[in-house]
Steps between C-alpha positions, in 0.01 A plus 500: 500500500445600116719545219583865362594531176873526423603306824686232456421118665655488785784257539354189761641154619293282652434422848265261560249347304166486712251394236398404192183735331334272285151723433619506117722292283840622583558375835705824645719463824386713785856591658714701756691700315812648575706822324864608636344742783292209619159334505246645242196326617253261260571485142319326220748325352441358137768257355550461139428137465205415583429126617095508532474590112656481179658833373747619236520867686783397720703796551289697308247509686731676803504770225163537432463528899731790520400653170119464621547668827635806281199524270264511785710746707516711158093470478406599904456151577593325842731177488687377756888657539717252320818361562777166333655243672680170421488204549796307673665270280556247793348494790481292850192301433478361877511879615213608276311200574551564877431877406105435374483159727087645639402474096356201385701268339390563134586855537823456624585240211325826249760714689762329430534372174367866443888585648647223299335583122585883553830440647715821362185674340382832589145546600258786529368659872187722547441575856250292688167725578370262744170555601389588104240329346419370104317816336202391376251722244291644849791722610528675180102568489403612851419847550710617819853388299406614183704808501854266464331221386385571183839711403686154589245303303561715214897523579522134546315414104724736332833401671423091439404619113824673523698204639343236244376331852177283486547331834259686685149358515189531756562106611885605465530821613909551549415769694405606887309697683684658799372798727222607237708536210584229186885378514602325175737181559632229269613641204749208359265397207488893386648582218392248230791409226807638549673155564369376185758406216572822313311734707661878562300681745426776294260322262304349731456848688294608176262230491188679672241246442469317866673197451277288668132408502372502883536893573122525558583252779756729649456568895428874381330456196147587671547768723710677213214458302220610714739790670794636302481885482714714171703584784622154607594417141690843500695425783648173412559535132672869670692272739639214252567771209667758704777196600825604349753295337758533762256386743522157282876512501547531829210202576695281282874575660303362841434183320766213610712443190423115579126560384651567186490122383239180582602164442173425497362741201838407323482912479755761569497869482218511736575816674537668160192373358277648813661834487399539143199385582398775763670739303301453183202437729471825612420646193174276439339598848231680283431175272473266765216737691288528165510100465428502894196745457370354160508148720303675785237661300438174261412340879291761595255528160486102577400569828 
């Protein structure tokens, strides 16, 4: 159900479409999904163009899925297991239509010119955790699941520091709460600047300051706050400096060479650019958790 680091997405096609998820601003598919040994159950599946907002992360933002996934498997954080698919270029449009014929008619017109725009394009899968719910602030604080709860909260700061990701506040949490323990999802805005004209990967990696303004609005911001132990901060910057090298190699050889370029962006080298990001990244882990703390304790001497 979750990804490990240093497995790669598994390879999908999809089956059937059954819904649209429109809780956020992306408007995943909910599909069927097949591999080449059969059925592989409900996937999230999250196509690079997105038609309910306007983006310039294209492909990507696939990338930033994938790469995402990594960081938080590299800090002891849950996210779902991940997988690629693609898009058909053509497709039989009365089939699918007759294929999602119980949705409502708006949906099925979403789910289709969905197919059309992304026609060819590869697209990022995390595994559908069904019965999960939005994490809000309470799960992190209350007392019975405080022994993972806290570590996550902790885990969870660092590793969106670490991945440049600001997308993750209380009335927008990007993240779930599934059999008592925090699951981080949604990771395609991560990773701030490397499709930027110019931009190498490396030099962003040694820009510590938190590249946003909102992270005392991050989902975890409070319970890190009122609960974070020495220990939690010496597990995760442990976890993300300990990450060697050939760990980002091999991440980066499991990338689809097709993510290498977005039309959208106008950028190419993608792949590149993200590997010399985590690469550089890794040796900043102690930075980032001295901004992260300084941030914390300003909040607490105003509270």
């Amino acid at each position: 159900m979750f990804h490990a680091a240093a497995r790669p997405p598994v390879a999908l096609r999809i089956g059937r479409p059954v819904r649209t998820l429109s809780a956020g601003n992306h408007h995943p598919l909910l599909c069927h999904m097949e591999t080449d040994q059969g059925p592989a159950g409900l996937w999230v599946v999250k196509p690079a163009i997105v038609l309910s907002r306007s983006t310039d992360r294209g492909t990507f933002g696939v990338l930033a899925e994938l790469a995402g996934a990594e960081v938080c498997a590299w800090a002891g954080i849950l996210t779902p297991q991940v997988g690629i698919t693609r898009f058909p270029k053509a497709f039989d449009e009365a089939s699918l239509r007759a294929a999602i014929l119980t949705l409502g008619p708006s949906e099925c017109d979403e789910i289709l010119e969905t197919y059309r725009v992304n026609g060819g394009r590869v697209a990022f899968c995390g595994r559908y955790l069904g019965p999960a719910t939005n994490l809000v602030p309470g799960h992190l604080l209350r007392p019975k699941w405080r022994a993972t709860a806290a570590p996550d909260a902790v885990a969870l700061l660092t590793a969106d520091a670490y991945m440049r990701h600001d997308d993750r506040v209380r009335d927008n949490p990007n993240a779930l709460w599934f059999e008592n323990r925090l699951v981080a999802i949604d990771h395609g805005l991560a990773f701030a600047g490397p499709t930027r004209r110019g931009a190498l990967g490396d030099d962003l990696a040694r820009r510590t300051a938190l590249h946003a303004p909102n992270f005392p609005r991050h989902i975890a911001f409070r319970a890190v706050r009122k609960l974070a132990t020495e220990a939690d901060w010496d597990v995760v910057t442990g976890r993300l400096e300990s990450v060697p090298a050939s760990s980002v190699t091999a991440l980066a050889a499991s990338w689809p060479a097709n993510l290498d370029e977005d039309d959208q962006c106008g950028q190419a080298q993608l792949r590149l650019r993200m590997a010399r990001f985590l690469t550089e990244r890794r040796s900043h882990v102690r930075e980032l958790v001295a901004v992260l703390r300084e941030l914390l304790s300003r909040g607490q001497s105003r509270k």
